[in-house]
C-alpha positions as a Markdown table, in Angstrom:
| # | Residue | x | y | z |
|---|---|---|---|---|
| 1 | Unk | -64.3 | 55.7 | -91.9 |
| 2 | Unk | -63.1 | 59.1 | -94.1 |
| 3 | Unk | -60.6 | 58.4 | -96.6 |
| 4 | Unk | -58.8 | 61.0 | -98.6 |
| 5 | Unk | -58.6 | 60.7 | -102.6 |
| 6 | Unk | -55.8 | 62.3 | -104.6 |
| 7 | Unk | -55.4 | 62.3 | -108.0 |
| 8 | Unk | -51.3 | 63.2 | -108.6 |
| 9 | Unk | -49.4 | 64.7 | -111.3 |
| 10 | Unk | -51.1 | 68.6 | -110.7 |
| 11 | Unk | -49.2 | 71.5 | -110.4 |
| 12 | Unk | -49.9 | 73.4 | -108.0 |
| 13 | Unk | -50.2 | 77.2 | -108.1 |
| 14 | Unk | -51.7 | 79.8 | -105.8 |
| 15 | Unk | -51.2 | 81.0 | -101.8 |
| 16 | Unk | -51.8 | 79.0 | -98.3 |
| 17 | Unk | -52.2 | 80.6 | -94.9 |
| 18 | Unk | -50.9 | 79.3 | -92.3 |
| 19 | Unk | -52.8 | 79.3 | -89.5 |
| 20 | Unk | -51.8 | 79.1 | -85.8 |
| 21 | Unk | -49.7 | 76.4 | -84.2 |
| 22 | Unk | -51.1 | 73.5 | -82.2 |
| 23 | Unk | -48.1 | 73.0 | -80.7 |
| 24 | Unk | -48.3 | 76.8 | -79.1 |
| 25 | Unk | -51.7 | 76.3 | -78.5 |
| 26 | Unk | -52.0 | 73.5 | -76.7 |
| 27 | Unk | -49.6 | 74.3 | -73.8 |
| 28 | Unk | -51.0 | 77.9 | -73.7 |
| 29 | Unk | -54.5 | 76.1 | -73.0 |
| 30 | Unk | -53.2 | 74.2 | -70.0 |
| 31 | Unk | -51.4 | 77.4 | -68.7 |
| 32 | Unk | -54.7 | 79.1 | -68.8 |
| 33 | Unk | -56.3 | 77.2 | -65.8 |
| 34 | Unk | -53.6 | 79.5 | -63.8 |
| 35 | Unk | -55.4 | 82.8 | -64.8 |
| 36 | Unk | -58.8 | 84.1 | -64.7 |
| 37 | Unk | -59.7 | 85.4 | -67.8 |
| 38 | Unk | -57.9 | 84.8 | -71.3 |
| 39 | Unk | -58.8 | 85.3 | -74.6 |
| 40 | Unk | -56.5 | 83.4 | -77.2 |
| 41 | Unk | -56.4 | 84.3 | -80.5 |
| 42 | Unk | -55.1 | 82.9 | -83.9 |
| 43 | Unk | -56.2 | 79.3 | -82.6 |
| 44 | Unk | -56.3 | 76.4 | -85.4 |
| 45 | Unk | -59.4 | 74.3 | -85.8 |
| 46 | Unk | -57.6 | 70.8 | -85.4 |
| 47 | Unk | -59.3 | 68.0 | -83.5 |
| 48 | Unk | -56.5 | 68.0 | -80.5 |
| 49 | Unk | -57.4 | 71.6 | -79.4 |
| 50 | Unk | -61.5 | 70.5 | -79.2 |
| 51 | Unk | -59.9 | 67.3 | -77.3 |
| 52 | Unk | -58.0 | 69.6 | -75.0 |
| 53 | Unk | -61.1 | 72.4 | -74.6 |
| 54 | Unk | -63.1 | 69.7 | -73.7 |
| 55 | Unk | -60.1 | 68.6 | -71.2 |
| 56 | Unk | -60.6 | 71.6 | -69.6 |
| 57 | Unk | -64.3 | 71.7 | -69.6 |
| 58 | Unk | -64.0 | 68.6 | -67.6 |
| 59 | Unk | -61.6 | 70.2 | -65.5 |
| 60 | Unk | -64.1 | 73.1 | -64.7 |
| 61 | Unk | -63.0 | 75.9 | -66.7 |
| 62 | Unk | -65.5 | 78.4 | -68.6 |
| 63 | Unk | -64.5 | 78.1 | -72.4 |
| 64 | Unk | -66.3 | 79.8 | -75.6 |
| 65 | Unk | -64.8 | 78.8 | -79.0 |
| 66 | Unk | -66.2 | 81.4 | -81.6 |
| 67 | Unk | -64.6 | 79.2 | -85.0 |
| 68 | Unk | -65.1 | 82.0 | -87.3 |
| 69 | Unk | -62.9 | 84.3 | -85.5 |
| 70 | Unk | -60.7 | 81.4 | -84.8 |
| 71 | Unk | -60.4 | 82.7 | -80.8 |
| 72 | Unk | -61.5 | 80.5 | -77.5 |
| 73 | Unk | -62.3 | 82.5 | -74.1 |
| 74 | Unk | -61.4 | 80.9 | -70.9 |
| 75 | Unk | -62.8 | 81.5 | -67.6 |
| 76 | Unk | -61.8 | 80.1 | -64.4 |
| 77 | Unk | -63.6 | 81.1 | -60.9 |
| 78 | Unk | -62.2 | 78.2 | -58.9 |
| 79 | Unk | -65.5 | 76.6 | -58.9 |
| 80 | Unk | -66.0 | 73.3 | -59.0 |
| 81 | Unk | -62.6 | 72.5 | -59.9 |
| 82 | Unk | -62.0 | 68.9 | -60.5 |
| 83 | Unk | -58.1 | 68.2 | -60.4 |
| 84 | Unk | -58.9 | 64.8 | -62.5 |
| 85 | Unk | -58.0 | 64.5 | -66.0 |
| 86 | Unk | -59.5 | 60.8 | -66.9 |
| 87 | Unk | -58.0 | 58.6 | -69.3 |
| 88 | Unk | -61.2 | 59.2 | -72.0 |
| 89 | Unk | -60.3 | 62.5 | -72.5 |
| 90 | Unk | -56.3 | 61.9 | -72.6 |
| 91 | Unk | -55.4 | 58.6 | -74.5 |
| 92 | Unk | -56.0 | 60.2 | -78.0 |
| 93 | Unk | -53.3 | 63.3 | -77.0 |
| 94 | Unk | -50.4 | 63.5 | -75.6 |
| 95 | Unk | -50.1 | 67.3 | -74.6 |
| 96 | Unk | -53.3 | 65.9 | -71.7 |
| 97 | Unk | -50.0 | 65.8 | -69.6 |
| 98 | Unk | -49.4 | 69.3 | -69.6 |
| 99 | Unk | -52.2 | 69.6 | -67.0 |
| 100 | Unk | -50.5 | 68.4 | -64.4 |
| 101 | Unk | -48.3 | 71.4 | -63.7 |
| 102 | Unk | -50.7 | 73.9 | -63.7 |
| 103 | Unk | -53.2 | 72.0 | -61.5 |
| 104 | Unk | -50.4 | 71.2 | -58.9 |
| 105 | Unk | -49.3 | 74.5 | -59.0 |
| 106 | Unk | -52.5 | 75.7 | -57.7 |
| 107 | Unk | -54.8 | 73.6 | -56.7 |
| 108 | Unk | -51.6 | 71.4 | -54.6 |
| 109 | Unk | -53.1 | 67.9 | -56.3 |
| 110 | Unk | -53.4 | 66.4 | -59.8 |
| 111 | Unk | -54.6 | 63.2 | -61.0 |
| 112 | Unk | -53.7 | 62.7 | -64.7 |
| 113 | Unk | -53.8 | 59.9 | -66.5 |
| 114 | Unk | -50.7 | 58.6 | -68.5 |
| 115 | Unk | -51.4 | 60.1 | -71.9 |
| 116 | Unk | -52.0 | 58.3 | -75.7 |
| 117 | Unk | -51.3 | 59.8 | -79.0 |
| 118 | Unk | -49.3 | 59.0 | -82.1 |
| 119 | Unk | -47.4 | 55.6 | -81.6 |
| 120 | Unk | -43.9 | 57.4 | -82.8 |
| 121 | Unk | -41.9 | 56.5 | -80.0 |
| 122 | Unk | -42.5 | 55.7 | -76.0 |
| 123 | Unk | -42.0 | 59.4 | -75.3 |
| 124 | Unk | -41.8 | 58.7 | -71.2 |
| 125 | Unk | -43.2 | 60.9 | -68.9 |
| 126 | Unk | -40.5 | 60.7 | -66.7 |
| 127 | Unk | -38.7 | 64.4 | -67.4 |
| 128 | Unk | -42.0 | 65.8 | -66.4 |
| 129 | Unk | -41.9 | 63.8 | -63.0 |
| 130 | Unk | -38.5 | 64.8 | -62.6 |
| 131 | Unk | -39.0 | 68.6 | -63.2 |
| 132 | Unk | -42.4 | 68.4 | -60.2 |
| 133 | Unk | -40.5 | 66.4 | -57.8 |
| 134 | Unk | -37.7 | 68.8 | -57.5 |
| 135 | Unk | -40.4 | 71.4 | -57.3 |
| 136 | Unk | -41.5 | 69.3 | -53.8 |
| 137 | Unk | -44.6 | 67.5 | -55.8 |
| 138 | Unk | -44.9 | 63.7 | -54.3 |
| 139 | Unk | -45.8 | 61.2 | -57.2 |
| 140 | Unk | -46.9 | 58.0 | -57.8 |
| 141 | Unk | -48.3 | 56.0 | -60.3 |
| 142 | Unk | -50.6 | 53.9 | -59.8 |
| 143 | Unk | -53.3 | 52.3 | -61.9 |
| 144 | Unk | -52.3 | 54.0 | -65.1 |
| 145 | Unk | -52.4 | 57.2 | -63.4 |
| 146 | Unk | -50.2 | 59.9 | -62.1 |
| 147 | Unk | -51.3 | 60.9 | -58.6 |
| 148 | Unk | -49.6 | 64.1 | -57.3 |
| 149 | Unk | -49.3 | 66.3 | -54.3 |
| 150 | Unk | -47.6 | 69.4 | -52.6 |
| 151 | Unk | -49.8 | 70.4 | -49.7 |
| 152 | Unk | -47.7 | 73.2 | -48.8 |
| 153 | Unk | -47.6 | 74.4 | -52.4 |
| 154 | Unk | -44.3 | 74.1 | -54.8 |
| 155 | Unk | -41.0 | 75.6 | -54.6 |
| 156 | Unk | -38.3 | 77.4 | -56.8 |
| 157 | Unk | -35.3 | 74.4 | -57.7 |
| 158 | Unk | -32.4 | 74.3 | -59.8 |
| 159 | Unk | -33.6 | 71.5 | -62.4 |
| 160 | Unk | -31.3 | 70.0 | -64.7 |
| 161 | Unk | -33.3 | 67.9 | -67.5 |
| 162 | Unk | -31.1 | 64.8 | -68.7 |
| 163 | Unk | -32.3 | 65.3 | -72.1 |
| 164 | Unk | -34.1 | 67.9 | -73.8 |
| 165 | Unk | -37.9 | 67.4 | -74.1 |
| 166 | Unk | -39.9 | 69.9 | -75.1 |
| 167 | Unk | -43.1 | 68.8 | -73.3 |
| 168 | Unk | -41.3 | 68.1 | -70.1 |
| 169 | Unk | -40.0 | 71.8 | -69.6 |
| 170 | Unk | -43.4 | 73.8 | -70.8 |
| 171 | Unk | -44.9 | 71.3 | -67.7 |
| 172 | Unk | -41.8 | 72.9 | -65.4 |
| 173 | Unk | -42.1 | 76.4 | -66.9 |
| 174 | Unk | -46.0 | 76.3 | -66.1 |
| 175 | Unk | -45.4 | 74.6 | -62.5 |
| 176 | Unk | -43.0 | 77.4 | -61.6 |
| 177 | Unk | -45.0 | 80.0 | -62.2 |
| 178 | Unk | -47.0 | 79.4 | -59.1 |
| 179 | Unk | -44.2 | 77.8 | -57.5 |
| 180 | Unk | -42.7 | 79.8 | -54.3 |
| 181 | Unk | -39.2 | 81.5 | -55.4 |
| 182 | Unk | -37.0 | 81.3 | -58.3 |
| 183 | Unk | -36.6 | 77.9 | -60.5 |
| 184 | Unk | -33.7 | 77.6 | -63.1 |
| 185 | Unk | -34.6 | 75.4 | -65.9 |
| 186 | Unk | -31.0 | 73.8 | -67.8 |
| 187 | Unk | -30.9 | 71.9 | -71.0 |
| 188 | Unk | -34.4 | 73.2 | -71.8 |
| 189 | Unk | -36.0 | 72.9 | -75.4 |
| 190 | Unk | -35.9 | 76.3 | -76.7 |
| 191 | Unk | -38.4 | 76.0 | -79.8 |
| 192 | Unk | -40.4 | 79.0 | -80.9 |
| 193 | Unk | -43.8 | 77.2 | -79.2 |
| 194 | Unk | -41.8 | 77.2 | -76.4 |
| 195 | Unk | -41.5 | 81.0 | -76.6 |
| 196 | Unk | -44.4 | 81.8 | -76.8 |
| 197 | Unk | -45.7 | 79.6 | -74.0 |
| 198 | Unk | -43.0 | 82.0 | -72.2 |
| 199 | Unk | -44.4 | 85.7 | -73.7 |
| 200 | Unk | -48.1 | 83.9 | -72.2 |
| 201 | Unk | -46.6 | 83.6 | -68.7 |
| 202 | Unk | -45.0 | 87.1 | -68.7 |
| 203 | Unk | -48.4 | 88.1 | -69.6 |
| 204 | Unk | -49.3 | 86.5 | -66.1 |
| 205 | Unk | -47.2 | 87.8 | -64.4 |
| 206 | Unk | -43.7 | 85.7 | -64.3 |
| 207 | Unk | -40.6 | 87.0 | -64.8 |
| 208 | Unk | -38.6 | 84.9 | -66.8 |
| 209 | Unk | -35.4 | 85.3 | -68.6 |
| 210 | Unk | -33.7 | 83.2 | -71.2 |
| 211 | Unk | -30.0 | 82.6 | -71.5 |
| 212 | Unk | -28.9 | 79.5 | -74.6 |
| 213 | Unk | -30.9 | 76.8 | -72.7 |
| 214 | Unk | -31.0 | 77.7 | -69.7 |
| 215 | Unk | -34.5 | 79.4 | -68.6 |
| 216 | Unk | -34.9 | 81.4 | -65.5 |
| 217 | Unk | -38.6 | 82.1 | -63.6 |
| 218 | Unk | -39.6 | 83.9 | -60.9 |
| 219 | Unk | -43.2 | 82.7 | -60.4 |
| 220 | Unk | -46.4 | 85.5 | -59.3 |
| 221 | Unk | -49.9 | 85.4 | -57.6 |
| 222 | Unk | -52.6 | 84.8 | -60.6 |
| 223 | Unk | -53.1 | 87.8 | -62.2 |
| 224 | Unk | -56.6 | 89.3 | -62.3 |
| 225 | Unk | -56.6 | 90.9 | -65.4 |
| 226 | Unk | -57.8 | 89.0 | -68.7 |
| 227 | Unk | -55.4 | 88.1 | -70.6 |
| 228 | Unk | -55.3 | 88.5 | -74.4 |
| 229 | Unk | -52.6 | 86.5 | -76.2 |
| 230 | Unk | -52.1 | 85.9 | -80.4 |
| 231 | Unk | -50.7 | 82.6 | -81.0 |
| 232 | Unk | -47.8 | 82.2 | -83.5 |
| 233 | Unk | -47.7 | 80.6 | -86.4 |
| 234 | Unk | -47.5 | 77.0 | -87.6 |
| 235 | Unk | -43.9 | 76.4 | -88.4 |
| 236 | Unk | -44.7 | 72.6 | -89.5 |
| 237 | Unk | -48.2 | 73.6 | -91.2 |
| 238 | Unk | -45.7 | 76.2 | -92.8 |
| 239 | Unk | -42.9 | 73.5 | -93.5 |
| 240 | Unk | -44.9 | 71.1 | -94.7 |
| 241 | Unk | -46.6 | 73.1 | -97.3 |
| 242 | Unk | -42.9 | 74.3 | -98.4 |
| 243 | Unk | -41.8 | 71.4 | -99.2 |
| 244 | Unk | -45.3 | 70.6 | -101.3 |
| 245 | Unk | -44.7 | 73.7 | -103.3 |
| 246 | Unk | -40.9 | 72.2 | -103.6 |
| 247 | Unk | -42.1 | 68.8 | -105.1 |
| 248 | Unk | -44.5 | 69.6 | -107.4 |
| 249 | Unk | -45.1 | 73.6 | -107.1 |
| 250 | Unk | -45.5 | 76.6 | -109.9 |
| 251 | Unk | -45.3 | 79.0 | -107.5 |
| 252 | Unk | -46.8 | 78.9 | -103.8 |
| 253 | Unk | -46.9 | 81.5 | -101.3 |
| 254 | Unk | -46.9 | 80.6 | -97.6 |
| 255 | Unk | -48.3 | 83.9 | -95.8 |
| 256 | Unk | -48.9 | 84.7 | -92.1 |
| 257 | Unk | -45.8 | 83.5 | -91.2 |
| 258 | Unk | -42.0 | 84.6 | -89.8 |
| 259 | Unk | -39.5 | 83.4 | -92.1 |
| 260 | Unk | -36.0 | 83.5 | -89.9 |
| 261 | Unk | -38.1 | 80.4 | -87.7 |
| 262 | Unk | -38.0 | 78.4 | -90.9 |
| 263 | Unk | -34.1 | 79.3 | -91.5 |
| 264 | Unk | -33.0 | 75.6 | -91.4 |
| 265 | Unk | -35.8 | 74.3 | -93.0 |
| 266 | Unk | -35.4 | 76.9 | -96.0 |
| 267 | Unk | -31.4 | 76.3 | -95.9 |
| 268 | Unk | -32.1 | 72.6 | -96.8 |
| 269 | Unk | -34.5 | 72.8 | -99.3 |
| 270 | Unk | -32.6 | 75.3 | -100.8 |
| 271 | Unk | -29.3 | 73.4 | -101.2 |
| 272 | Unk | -31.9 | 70.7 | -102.6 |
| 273 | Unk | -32.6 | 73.1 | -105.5 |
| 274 | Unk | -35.7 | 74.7 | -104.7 |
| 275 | Unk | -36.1 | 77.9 | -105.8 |
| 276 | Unk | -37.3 | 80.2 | -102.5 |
| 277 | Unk | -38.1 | 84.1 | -102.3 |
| 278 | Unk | -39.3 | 85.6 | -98.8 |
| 279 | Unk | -39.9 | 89.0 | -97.1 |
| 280 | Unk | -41.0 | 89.9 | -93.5 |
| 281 | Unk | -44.0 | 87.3 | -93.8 |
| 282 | Unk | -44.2 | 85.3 | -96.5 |
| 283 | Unk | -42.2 | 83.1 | -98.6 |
| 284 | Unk | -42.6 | 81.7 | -102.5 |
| 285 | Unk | -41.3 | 78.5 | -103.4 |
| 286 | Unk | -40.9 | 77.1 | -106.9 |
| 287 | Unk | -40.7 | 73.3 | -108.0 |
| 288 | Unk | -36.0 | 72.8 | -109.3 |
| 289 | Unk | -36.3 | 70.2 | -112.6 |
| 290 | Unk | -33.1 | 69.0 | -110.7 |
| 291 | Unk | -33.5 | 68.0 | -106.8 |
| 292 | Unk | -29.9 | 67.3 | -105.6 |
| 293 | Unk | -29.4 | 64.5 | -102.2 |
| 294 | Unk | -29.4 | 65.7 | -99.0 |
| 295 | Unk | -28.2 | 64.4 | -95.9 |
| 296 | Unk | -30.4 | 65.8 | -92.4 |
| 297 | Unk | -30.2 | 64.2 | -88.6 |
| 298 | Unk | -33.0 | 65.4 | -86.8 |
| 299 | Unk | -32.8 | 67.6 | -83.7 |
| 300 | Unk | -33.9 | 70.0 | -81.0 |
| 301 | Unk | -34.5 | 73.6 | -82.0 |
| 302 | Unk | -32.8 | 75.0 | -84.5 |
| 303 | Unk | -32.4 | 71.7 | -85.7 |
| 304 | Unk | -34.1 | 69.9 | -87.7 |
| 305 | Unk | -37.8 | 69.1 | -86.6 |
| 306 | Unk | -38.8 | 65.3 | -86.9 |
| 307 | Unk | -41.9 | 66.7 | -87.0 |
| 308 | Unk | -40.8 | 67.5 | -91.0 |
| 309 | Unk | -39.2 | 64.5 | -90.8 |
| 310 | Unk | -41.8 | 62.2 | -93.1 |
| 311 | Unk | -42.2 | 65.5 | -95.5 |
| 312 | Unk | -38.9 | 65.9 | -96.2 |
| 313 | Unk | -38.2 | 61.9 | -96.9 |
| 314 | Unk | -40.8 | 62.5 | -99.6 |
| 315 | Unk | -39.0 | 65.0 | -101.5 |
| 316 | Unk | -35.4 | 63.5 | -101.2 |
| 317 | Unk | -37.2 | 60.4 | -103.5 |
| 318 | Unk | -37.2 | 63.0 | -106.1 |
| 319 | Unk | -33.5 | 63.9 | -105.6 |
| 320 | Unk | -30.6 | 62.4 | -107.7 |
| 321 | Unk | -28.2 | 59.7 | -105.9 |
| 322 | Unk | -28.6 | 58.7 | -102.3 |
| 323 | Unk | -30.2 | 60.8 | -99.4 |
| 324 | Unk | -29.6 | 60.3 | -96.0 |
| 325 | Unk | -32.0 | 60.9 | -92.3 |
| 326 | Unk | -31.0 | 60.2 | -89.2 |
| 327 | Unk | -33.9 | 60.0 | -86.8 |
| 328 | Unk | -32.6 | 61.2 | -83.1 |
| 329 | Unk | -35.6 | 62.7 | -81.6 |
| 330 | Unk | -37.8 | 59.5 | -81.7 |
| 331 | Unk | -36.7 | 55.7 | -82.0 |
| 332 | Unk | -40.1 | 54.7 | -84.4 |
| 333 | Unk | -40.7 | 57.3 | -86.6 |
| 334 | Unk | -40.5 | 55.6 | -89.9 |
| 335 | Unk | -43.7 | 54.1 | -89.9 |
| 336 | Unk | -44.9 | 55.7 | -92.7 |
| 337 | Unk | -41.4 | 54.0 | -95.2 |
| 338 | Unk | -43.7 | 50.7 | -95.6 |
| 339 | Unk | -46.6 | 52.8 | -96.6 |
| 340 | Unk | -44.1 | 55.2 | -99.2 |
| 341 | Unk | -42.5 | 51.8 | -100.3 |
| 342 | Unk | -45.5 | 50.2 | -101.4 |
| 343 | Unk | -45.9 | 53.7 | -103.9 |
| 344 | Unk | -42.8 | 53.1 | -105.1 |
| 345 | Unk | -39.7 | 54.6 | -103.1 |
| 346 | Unk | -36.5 | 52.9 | -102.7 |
| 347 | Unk | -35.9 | 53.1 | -98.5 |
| 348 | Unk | -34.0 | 51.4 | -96.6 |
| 349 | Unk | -33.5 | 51.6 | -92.6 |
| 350 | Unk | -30.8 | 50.5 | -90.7 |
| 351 | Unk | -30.3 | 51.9 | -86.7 |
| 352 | Unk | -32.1 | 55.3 | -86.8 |
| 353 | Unk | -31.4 | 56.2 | -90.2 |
| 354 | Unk | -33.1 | 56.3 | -93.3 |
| 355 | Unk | -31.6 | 55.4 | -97.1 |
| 356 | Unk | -33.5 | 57.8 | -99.5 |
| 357 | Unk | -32.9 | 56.3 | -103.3 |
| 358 | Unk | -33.8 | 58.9 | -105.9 |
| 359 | Unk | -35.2 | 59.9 | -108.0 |
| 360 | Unk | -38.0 | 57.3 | -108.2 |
| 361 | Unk | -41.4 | 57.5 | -110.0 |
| 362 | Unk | -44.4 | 57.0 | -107.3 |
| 363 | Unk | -47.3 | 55.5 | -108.2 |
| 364 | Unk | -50.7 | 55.9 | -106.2 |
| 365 | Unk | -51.7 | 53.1 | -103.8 |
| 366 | Unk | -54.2 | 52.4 | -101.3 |
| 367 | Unk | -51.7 | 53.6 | -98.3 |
| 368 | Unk | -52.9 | 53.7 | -94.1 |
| 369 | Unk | -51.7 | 56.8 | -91.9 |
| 370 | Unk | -50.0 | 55.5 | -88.6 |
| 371 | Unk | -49.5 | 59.3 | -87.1 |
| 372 | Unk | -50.1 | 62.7 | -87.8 |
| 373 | Unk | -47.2 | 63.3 | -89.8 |
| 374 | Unk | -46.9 | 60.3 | -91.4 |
| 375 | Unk | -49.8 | 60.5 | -92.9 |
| 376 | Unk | -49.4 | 64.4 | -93.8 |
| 377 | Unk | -45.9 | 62.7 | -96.0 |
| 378 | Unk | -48.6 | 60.4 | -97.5 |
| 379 | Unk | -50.7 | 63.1 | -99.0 |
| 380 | Unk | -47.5 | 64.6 | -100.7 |
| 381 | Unk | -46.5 | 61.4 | -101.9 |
| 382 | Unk | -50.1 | 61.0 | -103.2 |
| 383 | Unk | -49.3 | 64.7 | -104.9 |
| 384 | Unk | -46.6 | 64.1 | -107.4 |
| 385 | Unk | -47.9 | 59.9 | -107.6 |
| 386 | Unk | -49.2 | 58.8 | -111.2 |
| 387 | Unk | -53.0 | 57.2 | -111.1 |
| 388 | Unk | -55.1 | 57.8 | -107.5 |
| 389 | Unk | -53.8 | 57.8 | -104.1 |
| 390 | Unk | -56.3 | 56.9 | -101.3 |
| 391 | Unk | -55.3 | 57.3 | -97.6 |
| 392 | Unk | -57.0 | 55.1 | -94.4 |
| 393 | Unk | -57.4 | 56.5 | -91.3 |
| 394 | Unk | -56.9 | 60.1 | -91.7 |
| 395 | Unk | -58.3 | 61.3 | -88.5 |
| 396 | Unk | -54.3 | 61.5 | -87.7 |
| 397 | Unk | -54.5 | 64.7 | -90.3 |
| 398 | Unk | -57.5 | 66.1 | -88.8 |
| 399 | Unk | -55.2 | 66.1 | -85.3 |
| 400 | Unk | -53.2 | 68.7 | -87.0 |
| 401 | Unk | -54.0 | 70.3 | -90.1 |
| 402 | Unk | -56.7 | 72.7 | -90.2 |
| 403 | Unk | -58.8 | 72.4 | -93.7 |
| 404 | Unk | -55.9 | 70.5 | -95.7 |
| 405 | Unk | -57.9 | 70.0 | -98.5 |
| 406 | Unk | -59.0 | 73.5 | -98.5 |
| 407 | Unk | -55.8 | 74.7 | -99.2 |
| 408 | Unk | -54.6 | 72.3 | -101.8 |
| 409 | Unk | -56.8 | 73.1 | -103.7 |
| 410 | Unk | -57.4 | 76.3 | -103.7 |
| 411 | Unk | -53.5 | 75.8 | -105.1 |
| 412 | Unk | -55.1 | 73.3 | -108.0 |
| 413 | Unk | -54.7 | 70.2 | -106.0 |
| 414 | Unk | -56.8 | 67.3 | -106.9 |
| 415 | Unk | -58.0 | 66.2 | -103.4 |
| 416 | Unk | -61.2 | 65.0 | -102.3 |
| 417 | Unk | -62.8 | 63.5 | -98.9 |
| 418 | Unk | -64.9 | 60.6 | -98.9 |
């Protein structure tokens, strides 16, 4: 089993890429069994976008990944389709679910089983269901499947989502698109993977307009052409790394990015004391001597991601007096606390919210990853820690964080794989 090593207390000094979103990119790749021919750019190299290639492999889609160029080719000629997607190649991902639409859409039948992941939270598939049923899919379950139909095809529906899931309306938004007539999509997530997800679509042919939350499509035959789409940036690679050059940074520049996504993100750490500079596609942070509290409740886009969540809980045990988190997004996402209290930090939960005491000294530990992100907090704690962090089970990092070592230290970080 790979561990990671850090050895804490290094400033770190240089610039970090950011590469392309996994989030974008995974709901792109299930939208791609809908077109012929696509070429994405931009992709990351993270093990849940080799888990979903070989999804769609399985499925019996065409796909070249060329790594140094960071692009994968798709090909679908409606061969040998199989509208399966098995439990072996779904219980390590979540986004496996995102098939479901597509396959309905046009093949009229899915069977997908009920998909793994991080254990943050029971994250129900039930929106998704929702969203197909109205577009006349029949479901059941059965056998820790989803079994789904629509012989005649689907059809255009008003559908009003309960609560905002972001998985729930990319499945809709990809269903429509080969549904018969117009769907309306209300109290939709509106993040930036989302958009782009939509700018993929329009490349296929949809027409789709966006009004607050409310998301309108008018769905197209497949379109013939290939399709040739860039992928946007990582906003919680980018995050993530911010808030690294905000603990313990001299200077870092995060490039290849578009700062007014991060707005939030950059108004908090900013009111924490970090000092920030940014242009069109970068943006410089610098470690403050003086990290003030902070109080943050997680929340749909614009909000605050609890995807930064676990970062962001690291720096605020460097701040002075009491910081406060409300977790609203997922009901058991402080799984990594135990692991940060064993280092040293003062937390205390109560409901959904996190007590952040600061500023306390960390010291390194022998510390376990539980999910992607909480083990990407672990790594930063490990940063600014005194003596040698190690960190079990880090194939959660490798899920979404393309060469993490890499990049800390070409920024000075002591940081080592064993």
């Amino acid at each position: 089993m790979q561990k990671l090593l850090i050895k804490g207390k290094k400033y770190l000094n240089g610039s970090i890429s950011i590469s392309g979103s996994k989030n974008a990119t995974l709901p792109i790749l299930a939208a791609s069994i809908l077109a012929n021919n696509t070429k994405l750019r931009n992709v990351p190299l993270v093990k849940d976008i080799f888990t979903m290639t070989n999804l769609l492999k399985f499925i019996g889609i065409k796909i070249k990944v060329c790594t140094k160029k960071k692009t994968i080719e798709l090909v679908n000629n409606n061969r040998n389709i199989n509208t399966l997607a098995p439990y072996k190649l779904v219980k390590t991902m979540r986004a496996g679910i995102l098939v479901l639409g597509p396959l309905l859409t046009k093949y009229k039948k899915a069977k997908v089983s009920l998909p793994g992941g991080c254990a943050i939270g029971t994250r129900p598939v039930d929106l998704h269901l929702l969203a197909l049923k109205k577009l006349g899919a029949k479901i059941k379950i059965k056998d820790g499947y989803i079994i789904a139909e629509a012989k005649t095809g689907l059809f255009g529906a008003n559908i009003k989502f309960p609560s905002t899931s972001v998985g729930a309306t990319e499945n809709a938004l990809i269903a429509a698109h080969g549904a018969k007539g117009k769907t309306i999509l209300s109290n939709c997530a509106i993040e930036p993977e989302i958009l782009d997800l939509i700018s993929f679509l329009k490349k296929l042919g949809s027409k789709i307009k966006i009004s607050g939350r409310k998301i309108s499509i008018e769905g197209k035959e497949i379109s013939t052409n290939k399709i040739n789409h860039k992928v946007i940036f990582d906003r919680i690679e980018a995050g993530t790394y911010l808030v690294a050059g905000a603990l313990i940074g001299k200077k870092i520049t995060i490039k290849k990015i578009v700062p007014k996504i991060l707005k939030y993100e950059i108004s908090i750490l900013k009111k924490m004391g970090a000092k920030i500079t940014y242009a069109n596609n970068f943006i410089s942070i610098k470690k403050s001597k003086y990290l003030k509290k902070a109080s943050v409740s997680t929340k749909p886009y614009p909000g605050f991601p609890t995807d930064l969540q676990a970062q962001l809980m690291v720096l605020m045990t460097q701040a002075q007096g009491l910081s406060i988190i409300k977790e609203n997004i997922f009901e058991n996402r402080f799984m990594h606390v135990p692991e940060l209290r064993r280092m040293g930090a003062k937390i205390k939960i109560k409901n959904k919210t996190a007590y952040i005491y600061g500023p306390t000294k960390l010291t390194g530990a022998e510390v376990m990853a539980t999910d992607l992100r909480a083990s990407v907090s672990l790594v930063l704690a490990g940063l600014i820690a005194d003596n040698r962090t190690i960190i079990n089970r880090i194939y959660h990092l490798d899920r979404g964080y393309e060469y993490l070592e890499k990049k800390l230290k070409n920024c000075k970080a002591a940081v080592k794989r064993v």
